[in-house]
C-alpha positions in Angstrom: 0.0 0.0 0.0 1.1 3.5 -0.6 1.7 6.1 2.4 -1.4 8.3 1.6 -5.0 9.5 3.4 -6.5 6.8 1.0 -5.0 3.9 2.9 -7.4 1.0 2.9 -8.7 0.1 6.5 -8.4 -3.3 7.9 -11.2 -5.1 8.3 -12.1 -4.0 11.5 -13.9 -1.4 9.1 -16.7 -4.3 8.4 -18.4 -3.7 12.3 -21.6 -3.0 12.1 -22.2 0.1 14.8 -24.8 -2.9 16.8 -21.9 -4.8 17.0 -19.5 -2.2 18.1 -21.7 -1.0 20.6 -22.4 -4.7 22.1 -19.1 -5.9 22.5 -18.6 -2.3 24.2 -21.5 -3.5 26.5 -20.1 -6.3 27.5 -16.9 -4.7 28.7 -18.4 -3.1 31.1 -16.5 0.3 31.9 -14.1 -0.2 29.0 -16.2 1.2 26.7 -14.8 3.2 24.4 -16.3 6.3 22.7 -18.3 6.3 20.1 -17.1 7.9 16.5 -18.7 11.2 15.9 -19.6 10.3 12.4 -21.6 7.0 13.4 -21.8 6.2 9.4 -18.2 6.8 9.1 -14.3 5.1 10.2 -13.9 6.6 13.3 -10.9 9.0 13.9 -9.1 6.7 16.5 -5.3 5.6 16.9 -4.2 3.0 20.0 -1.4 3.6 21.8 0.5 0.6 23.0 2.2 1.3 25.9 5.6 -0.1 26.7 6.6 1.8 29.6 7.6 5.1 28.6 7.8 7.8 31.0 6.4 9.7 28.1 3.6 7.3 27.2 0.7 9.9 28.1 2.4 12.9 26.5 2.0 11.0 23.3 -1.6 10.6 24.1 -1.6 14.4 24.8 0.0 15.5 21.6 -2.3 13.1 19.4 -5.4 14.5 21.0 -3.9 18.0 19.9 -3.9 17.3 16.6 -8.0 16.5 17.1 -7.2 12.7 16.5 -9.1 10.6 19.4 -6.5 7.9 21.0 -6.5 5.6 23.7 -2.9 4.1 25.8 -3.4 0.7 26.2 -1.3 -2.1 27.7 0.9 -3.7 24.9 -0.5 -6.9 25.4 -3.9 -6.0 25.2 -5.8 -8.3 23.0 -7.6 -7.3 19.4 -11.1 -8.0 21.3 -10.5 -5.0 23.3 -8.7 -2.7 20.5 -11.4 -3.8 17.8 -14.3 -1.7 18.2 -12.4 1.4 18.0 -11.5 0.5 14.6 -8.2 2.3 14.7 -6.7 3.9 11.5 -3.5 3.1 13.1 -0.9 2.1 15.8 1.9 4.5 17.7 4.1 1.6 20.0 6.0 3.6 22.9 9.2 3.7 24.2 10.4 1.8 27.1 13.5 0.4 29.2 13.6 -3.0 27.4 16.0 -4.1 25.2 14.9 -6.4 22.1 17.8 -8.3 22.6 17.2 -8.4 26.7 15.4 -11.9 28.6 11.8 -12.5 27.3 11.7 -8.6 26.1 7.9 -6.9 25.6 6.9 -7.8 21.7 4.1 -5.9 19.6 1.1 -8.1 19.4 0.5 -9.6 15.9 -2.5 -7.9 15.3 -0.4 -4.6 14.5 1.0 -5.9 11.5 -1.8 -8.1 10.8 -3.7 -5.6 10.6 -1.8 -3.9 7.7 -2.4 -0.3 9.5 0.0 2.2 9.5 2.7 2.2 12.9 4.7 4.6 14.4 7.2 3.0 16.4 8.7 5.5 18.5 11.9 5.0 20.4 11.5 1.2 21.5 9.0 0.9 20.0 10.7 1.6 16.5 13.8 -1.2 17.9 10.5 -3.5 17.9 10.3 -2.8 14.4 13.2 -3.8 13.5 13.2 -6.5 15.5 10.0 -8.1 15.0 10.5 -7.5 10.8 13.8 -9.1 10.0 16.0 -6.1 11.2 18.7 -6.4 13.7 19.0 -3.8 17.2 22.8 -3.8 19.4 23.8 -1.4 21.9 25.4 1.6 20.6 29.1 2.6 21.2 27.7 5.8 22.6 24.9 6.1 24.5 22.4 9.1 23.1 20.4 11.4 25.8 19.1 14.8 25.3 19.4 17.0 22.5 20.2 16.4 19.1 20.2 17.8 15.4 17.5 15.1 13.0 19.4 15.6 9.5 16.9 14.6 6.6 17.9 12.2 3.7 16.1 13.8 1.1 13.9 10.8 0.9 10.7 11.7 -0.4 8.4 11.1 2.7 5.3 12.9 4.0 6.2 12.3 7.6 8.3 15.8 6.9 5.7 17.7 4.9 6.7 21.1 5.9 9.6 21.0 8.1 13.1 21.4 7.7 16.0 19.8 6.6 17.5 19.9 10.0 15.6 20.0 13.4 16.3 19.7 17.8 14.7 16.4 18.7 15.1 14.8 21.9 16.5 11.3 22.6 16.8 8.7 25.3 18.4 5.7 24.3 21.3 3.9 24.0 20.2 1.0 21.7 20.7 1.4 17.6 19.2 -0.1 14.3 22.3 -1.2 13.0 20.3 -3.6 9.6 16.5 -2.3 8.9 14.0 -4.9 8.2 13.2 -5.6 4.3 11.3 -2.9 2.5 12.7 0.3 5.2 14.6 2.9 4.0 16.5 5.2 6.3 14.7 8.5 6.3 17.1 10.9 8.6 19.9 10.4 11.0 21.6 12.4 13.5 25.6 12.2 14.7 25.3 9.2 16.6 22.3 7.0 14.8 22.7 6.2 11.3 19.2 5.5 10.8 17.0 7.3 12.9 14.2 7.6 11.3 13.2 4.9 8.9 10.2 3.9 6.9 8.2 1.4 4.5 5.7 2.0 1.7 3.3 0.0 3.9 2.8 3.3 6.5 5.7 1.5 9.0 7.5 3.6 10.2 10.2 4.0 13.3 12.0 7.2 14.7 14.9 7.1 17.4 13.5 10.7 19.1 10.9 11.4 20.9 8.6 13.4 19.2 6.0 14.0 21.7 8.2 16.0 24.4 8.5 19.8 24.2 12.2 19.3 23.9 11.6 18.5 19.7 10.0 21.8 18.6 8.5 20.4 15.4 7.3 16.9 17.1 3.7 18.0 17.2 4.2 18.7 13.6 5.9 15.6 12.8 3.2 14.1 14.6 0.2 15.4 12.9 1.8 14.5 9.6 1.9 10.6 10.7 -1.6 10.9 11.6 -2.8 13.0 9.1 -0.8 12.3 5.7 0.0 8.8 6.9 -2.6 7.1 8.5 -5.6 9.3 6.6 -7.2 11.1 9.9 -9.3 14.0 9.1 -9.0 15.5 12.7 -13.0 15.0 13.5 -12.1 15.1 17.0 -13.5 18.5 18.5 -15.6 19.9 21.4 -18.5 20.1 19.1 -18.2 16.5 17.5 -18.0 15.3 21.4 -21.4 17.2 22.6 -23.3 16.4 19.1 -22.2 12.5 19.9 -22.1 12.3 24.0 -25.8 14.1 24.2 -27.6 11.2 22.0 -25.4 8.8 23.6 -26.3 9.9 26.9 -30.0 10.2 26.3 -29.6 6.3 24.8 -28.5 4.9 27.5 -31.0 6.6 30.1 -33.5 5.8 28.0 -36.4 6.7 30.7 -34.6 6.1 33.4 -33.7 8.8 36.6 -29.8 10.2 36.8 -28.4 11.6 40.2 -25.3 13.6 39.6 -22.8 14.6 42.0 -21.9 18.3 41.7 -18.6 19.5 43.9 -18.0 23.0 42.4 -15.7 21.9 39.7 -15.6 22.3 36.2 -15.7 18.3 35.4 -18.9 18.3 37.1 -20.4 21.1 35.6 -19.5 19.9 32.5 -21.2 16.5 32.9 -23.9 17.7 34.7 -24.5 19.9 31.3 -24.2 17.1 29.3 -27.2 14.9 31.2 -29.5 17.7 31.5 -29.1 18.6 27.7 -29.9 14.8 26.9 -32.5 14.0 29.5 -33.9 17.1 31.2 -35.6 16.9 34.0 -34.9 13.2 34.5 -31.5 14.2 36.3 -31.0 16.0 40.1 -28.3 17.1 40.9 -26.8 16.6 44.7 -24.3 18.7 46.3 -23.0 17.0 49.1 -21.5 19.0 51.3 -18.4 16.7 52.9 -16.9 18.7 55.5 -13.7 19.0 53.3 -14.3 21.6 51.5 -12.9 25.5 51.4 -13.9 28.1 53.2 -17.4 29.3 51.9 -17.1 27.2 49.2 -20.2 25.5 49.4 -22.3 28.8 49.6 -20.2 29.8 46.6 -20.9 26.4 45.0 -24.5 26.9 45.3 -24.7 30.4 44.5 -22.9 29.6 41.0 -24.8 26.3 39.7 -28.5 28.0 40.5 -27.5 31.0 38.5 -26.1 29.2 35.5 -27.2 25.6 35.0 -30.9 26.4 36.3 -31.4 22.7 37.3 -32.8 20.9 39.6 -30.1 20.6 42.7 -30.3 19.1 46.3 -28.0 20.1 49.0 -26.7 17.9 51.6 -24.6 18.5 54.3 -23.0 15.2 55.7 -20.2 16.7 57.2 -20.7 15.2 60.6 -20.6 11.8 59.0 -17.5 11.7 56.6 -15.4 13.1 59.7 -16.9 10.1 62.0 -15.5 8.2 59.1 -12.1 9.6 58.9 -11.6 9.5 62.7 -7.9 7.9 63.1 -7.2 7.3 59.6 -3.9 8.5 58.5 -3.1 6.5 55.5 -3.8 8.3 52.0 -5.4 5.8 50.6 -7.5 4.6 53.4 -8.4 8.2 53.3 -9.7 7.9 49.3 -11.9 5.0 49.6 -13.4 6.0 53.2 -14.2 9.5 50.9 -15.3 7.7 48.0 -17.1 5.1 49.5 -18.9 7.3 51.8 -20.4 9.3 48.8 -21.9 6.3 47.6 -23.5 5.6 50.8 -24.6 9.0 50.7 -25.8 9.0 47.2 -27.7 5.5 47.8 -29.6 7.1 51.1 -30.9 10.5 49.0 -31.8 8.5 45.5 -34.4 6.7 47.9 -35.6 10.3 49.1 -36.2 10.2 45.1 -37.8 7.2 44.5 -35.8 4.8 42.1 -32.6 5.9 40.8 -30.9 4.0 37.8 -28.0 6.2 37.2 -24.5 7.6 38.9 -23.1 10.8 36.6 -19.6 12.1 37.5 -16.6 13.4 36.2 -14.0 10.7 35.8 -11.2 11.8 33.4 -8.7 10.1 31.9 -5.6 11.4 33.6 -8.3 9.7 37.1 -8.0 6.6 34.8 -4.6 5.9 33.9 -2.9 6.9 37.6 -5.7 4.2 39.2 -5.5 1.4 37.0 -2.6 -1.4 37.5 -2.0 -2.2 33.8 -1.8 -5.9 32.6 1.4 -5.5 31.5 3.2 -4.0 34.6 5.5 -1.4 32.5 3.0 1.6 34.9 3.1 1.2 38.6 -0.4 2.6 40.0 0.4 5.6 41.7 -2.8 6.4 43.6 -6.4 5.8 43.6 -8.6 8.5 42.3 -11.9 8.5 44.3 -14.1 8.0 41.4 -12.2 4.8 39.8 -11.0 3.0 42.9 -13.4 4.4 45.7 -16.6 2.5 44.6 -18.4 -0.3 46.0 -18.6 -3.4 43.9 -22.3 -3.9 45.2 -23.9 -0.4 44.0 -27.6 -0.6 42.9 -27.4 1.8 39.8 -24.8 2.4 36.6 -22.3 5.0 36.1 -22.6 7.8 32.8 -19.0 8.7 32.6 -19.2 11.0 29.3 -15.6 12.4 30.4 -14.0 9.3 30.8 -11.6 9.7 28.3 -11.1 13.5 28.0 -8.2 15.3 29.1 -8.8 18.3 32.0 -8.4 20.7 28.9 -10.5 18.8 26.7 -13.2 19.5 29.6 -12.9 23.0 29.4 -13.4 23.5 25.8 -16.4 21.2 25.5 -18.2 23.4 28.5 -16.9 26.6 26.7 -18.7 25.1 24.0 -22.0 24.2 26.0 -21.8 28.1 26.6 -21.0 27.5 30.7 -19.3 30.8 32.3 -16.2 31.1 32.2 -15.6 31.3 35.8 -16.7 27.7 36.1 -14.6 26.8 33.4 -11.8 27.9 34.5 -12.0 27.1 37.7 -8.3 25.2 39.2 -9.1 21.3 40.0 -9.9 20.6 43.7 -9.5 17.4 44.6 -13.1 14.8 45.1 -11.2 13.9 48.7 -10.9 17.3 49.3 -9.0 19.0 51.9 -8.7 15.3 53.5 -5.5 14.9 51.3 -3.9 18.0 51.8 -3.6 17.4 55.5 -0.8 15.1 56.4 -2.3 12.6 59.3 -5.5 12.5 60.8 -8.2 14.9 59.7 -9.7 17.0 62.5 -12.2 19.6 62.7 -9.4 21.6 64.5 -6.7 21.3 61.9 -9.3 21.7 58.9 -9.6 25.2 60.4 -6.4 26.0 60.1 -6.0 24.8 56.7 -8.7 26.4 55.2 -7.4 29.5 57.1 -4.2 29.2 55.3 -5.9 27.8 52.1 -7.8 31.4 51.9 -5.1 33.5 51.9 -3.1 31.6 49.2 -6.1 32.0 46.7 -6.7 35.2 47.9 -3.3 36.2 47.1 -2.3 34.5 43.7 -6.0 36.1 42.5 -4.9 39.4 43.5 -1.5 38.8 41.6 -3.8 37.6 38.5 -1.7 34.4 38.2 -5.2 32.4 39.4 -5.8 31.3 35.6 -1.8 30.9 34.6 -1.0 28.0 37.7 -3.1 24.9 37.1 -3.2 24.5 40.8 -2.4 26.2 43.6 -3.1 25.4 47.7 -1.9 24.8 50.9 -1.0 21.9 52.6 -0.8 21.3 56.3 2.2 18.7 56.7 1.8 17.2 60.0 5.6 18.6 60.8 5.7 21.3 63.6 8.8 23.7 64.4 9.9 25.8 67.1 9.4 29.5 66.7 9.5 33.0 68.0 6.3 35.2 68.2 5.7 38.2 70.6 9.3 37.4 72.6 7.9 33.9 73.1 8.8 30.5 71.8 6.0 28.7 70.0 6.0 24.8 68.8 3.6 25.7 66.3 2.5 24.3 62.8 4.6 23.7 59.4 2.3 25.2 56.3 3.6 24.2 52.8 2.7 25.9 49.5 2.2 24.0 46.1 1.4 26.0 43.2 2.3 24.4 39.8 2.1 24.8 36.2 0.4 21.9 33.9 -1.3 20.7 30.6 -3.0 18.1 31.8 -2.0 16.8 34.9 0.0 14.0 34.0 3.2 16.0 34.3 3.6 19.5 36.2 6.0 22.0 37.1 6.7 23.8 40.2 5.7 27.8 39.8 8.2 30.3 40.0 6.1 32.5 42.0 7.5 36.1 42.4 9.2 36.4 45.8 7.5 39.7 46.7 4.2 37.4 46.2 5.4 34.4 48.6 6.3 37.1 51.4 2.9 38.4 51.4 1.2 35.1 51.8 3.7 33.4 54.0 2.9 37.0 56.7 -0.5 37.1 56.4 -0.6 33.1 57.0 1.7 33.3 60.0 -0.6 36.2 61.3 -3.8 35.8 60.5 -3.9 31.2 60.8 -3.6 30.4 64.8 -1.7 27.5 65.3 0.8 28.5 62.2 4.7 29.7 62.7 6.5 28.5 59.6 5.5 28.7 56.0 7.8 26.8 52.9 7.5 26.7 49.3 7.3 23.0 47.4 9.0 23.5 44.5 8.8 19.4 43.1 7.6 18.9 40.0 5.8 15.9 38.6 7.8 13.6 38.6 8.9 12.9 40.7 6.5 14.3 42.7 2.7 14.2 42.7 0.5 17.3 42.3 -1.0 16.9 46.0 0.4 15.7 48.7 -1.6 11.9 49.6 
């Protein structure tokens, strides 16, 4: 086949929707979304993970390029891959070898399937492997920057970008023989071949082309996808909410949806979604945990009824998730006691109802792939998000997660698109467990008074700076540590207060914020003054990784 957007699709193309749809059904929560264009191959490319520390920035950057894409283990099987029909395969890196002990192979349904591949890093060794080609260890091991030299091969994986570009790389294994049928497409100083390709839409590059590090990798990128594997960039915010409404109102059907609002933007978003499908078959409950900010429920409140003009319940069970939290100190004890307690919440007020068949809420992707073990090991879980791993095997109704497989920015331009206010849109991520995880130890009505003391006057002050809408998060934390200290001539033992703010995408990776100095003075005196109990203030400047955004 030639390398063109008129590349004949395999023939997963032959599913009927009904079919998709059931064997989605019978995977339970695995289900993936439906193609905007119902009539039409859906714009969809799988990800096989191998391990990468860089296997959800690929994700990120295909997204970007309005291509859907799911990261999947690399040994998940075709039944699970099929009913996305994909119009082709990117294989991650990884720390294998091909030529290491029983090393992680590509299944054979990627070449099988006669789609085109991007094999980036390891994943383009595997190529070579796996073909007929042969991988060794280089001489010289090749990390960081480096100059990609094309070989004037005719080849629209460089439509539009120059002869000579920064990439990044991180390896320090080489094709040193391609398979049959590659040529080498560029090189740089220490790989020969570092990009190669095939007429048949294979295709293997040494750099990482996902990382901001390679300036034109989003480019390079968009040409696989695009000019290679013949996507037409369907998905948008508008495609989403013209599918996810009927969608939504199909699965309802006449049933009754209970939606659990906290104030934040995924939601709001989803709770948009439901009404706009079903109307006044959805309520909304706010359930007031006891772990909130300060005045944030009244705030809450006061924003929904203005804007979404539905039907919305408050509950405070305060009392009750702090009963439950008594003595538990583990992080995440502390998520399932939260998420587990909303459920029990949620079950007690759907009765007030009458029957309720459905759970809405506003899993996202990023909540996905951190609380999910994958099969194949290369991911180590690295917490459990409230909505994934929090729920009760027994509950009596189904979840409608219609942001399941969005990105946090991906949320925001679908509700800019429902037409919700900006200043719900925009609003920083707060985490379902609330101010539970941001103290260190056991949560107490006396320490959650301090924290939300401190909390108020770091939002207080980064919105009066006007960086509230450049950090994707910023709090405080109250770490459990306490230090000696000097106020009024006296010595205090009084509490440690730590400041995150960091900049992010998505999530998946973040930076610590270079905050002006003048700006962490102001907050770090006004929290020692105005937050009893408080005598020291510090600045956490880890980024993800290692770090996490919060703290448990």
């Amino acid at each position: 086949m030639k390398i063109n957007g008129d590349r004949r699709i395999a023939t997963t193309d032959d599913l009927e929707v009904s079919a998709y749809l059931e064997i989605a059904k019978e995977k339970g929560g695995e289900q993936p979304v439906v193609p905007p264009e119902m009539g039409a191959p859906p714009e969809a490319v799988v990800i096989l993970d191998f391990g990468s520390q860089y296997s959800m920035l690929i994700a990120r950057r295909v997204r970007e390029c309005q291509v859907y894409c799911e990261l999947m283990p690399y040994d998940t099987p075709w039944e699970r891959i099929a009913p996305l029909r994909p119009k082709g395969f990117i294989l991650s890196g990884g720390p294998a070898s091909v030529y290491g002990s029983s090393p992680p192979l590509a299944p054979a349904y990627v070449f099988d399937s006669q789609l085109p591949v991007l094999g980036i890093c390891y994943g383009m060794q595997l190529l070579a492997h796996q073909l007929g080609g042969r991988v060794a260890a280089g001489m010289k091991r090749e990390y960081g920057h480096a100059v990609l030299h094309q070989n004037h091969e005719e080849s629209p994986l460089f439509h539009d970008l120059p002869p000579a570009m920064p990439v990044w790389m991180s390896h320090g294994d080489l094709i040193v023989e391609m398979p049959p049928g590659f040529k080498a497409l560029a090189y740089t100083d220490n790989s020969p071949i570092a990009v190669m390709g095939s007429s048949q839409g294979l295709i293997g590059v040494q750099f990482h082309p996902e990382v901001a590090h390679t300036p034109q990798g989003k480019a390079f990128l968009k040409n696989f996808l695009h000019r290679v594997c013949g996507c037409r960039g369907t998905w948008t915010p508008s495609n989403f909410i013209a599918d996810t409404i009927p969608r939504i109102r199909s699965q309802v059907q006449d049933g009754r949806v209970l939606c659990a609002l906290s104030g934040g933007v995924d939601s709001a978003v989803v709770a948009t979604l439901v009404h706009r499908g079903v109307g006044d078959q959805l309520t909304c409950l706010f359930v007031n945990n006891g772990l909130l900010r300060r005045e944030e429920p009244e705030r809450t409140l006061d924003v929904f009824q203005r804007h979404l003009r539905m039907n919305i319940r408050y509950v405070d069970a305060s009392e009750r998730f702090l009963r439950r939290l008594q003595g538990v100190t583990d992080p995440e004890t502390k998520r399932r006691v939260v998420g587990n307690e909303f459920i029990n919440v949620f079950a007690e007020e759907a009765k007030r109802f009458g029957k309720i068949d459905f759970l809405a809420q506003g899993t996202l992707y990023p909540d996905v792939i951190e609380s999910t073990t994958p099969d194949n090991k290369a991911t180590a879980k690295i917490k459990t998000h409230h909505n994934v791993g929090g729920l009760p095997k027994d509950m009596t109704f189904s979840l409608i997660e219609p942001l399941r497989y969005l990105f946090k920015d991906e949320v925001r331009q679908v509700g800019l698109e429902l037409g919700m206010p900006e200043e719900m849109v925009y609003r920083q991520p707060f985490p379902g467990p609330g101010l539970a995880i941001r103290i260190i130890g056991e949560v107490t009505p006396e320490r959650l008074e301090i924290l939300r003391g401190a909390d108020w006057v770091v939002m207080n002050e980064i919105k009066k700076a006007k960086l509230y809408r450049e950090l994707w998060q910023s709090f405080a934390i109250l770490t459990g540590s306490r230090s000696v200290g000097v106020m009024g001539d006296e010595r205090t033992y009084g509490n440690v207060i730590s400041i995150r703010a960091v900049t992010s995408e998505d999530a998946m990776t973040a930076d610590w914020a270079r905050l002006p100095y003048d700006l962490l003075a102001r907050i770090s005196n006004r929290i020692v003054n105005e937050v009893p109990g408080v005598n020291r203030v510090v600045y956490d400047i880890t980024s993800k990784p290692p770090g996490t955004i919060e703290w448990e």
